[in-house]
C-alpha positions in Angstrom: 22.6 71.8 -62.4 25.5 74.7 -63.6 29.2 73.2 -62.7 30.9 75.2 -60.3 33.9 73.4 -59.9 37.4 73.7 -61.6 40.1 71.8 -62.8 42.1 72.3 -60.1 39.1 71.3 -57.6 38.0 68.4 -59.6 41.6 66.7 -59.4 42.1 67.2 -55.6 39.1 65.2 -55.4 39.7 62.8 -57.6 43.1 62.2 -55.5 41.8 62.1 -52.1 39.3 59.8 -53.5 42.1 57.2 -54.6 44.0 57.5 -51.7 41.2 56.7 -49.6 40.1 53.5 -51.8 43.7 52.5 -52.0 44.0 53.0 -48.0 40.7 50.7 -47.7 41.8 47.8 -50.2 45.2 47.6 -48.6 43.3 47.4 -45.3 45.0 50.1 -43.7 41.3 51.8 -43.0 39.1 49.1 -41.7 35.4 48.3 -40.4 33.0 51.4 -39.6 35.4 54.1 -40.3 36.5 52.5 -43.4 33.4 52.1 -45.0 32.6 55.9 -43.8 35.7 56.9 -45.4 34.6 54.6 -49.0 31.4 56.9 -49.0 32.7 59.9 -48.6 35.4 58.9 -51.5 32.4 57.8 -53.2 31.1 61.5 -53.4 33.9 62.4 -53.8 34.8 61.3 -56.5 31.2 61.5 -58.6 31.0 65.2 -57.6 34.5 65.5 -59.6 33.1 63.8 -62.4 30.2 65.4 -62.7 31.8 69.4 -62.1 29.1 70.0 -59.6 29.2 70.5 -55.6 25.9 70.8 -53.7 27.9 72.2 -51.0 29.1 75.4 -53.0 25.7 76.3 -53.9 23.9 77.4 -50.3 27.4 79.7 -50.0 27.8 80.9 -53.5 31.3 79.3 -54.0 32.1 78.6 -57.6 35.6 77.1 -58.6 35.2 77.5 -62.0 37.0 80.2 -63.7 34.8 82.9 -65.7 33.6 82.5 -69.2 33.7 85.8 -71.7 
């Protein structure tokens, strides 16, 4: 698994991922939706931890900046 995601990238995530959680917690995203919502924060969130998007691979998209 070769991390293809950047700083940049990784941060985004890792915001839309709090504002979602905070959203849910403050119960202004509720029931079905909500929960939806958590999951997708959920990936989210460990795909920014982690450096690596599943999605990227199949098109060949790579964040990352070049090494060398």
């Amino acid at each position: 698994m070769k991390k293809n995601m950047g700083t940049i990238d990784r941060v985004i995530r890792a915001i839309v991922a709090a504002i979602i959680g905070a959203l849910f917690v403050f119960g202004y995203i509720s029931g079905v939706f909500g929960i939806v919502l958590v999951v997708i924060a959920a990936v989210l969130l460990l795909s920014g931890i982690i450096g690596f998007c599943p999605l990227y691979v199949p098109f060949g998209i790579s964040t990352r900046k070049k090494e060398g």
